[in-house]
N, C-alpha and C positions, 0 to 999 in steps of 0.2 A: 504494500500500500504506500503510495506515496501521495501527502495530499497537501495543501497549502499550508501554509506554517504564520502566516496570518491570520485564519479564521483557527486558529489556537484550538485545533481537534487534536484527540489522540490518534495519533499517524505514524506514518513513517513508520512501519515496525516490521521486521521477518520474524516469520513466525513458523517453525520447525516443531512437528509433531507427530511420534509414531508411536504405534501399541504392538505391543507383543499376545498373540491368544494362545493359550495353549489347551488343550486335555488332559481333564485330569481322572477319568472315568476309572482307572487302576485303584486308584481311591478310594470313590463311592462316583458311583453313578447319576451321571448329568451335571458333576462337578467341572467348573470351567477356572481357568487363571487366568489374569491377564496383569501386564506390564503396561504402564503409559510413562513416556519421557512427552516432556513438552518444553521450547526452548524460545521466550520471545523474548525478542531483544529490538528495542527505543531508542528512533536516531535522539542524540540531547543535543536540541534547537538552542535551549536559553530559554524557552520562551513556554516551554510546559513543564512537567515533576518526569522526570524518567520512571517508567510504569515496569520495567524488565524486569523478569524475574523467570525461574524457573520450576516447573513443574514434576515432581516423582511419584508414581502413585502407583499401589499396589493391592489389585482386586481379589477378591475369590466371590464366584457367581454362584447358586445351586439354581438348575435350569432344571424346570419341573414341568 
């Protein structure tokens, strides 16, 4: 996203994100994992708060 840096939006950001799923039915059945990394990062204009930050999170689903 790239956006005007005088109407002072939050912009300008790459924003990288992937999930891992896996099976885990050896387990118990219909048990699911998953992985998520998320990686965004804020051009610093001057002129807004830098919103960057990164994300790690780790699921377990029971899919019934």
């Amino acid at each position: 996203q790239d956006f005007d840096d005088a109407k002072n939006v939050q912009a300008d950001t790459n924003i990288i994100h992937t999930d891992w799923i896996f099976n885990m039915n050896s387990v118990a059945k219909g048990l699911e994992g998953k992985i998520r990394i998320g990686l965004i990062s804020d051009e610093d204009t001057g002129t807004k708060a830098d919103v960057s930050y990164n994300e790690y999170r780790y699921e377990l689903n029971y899919l019934f």
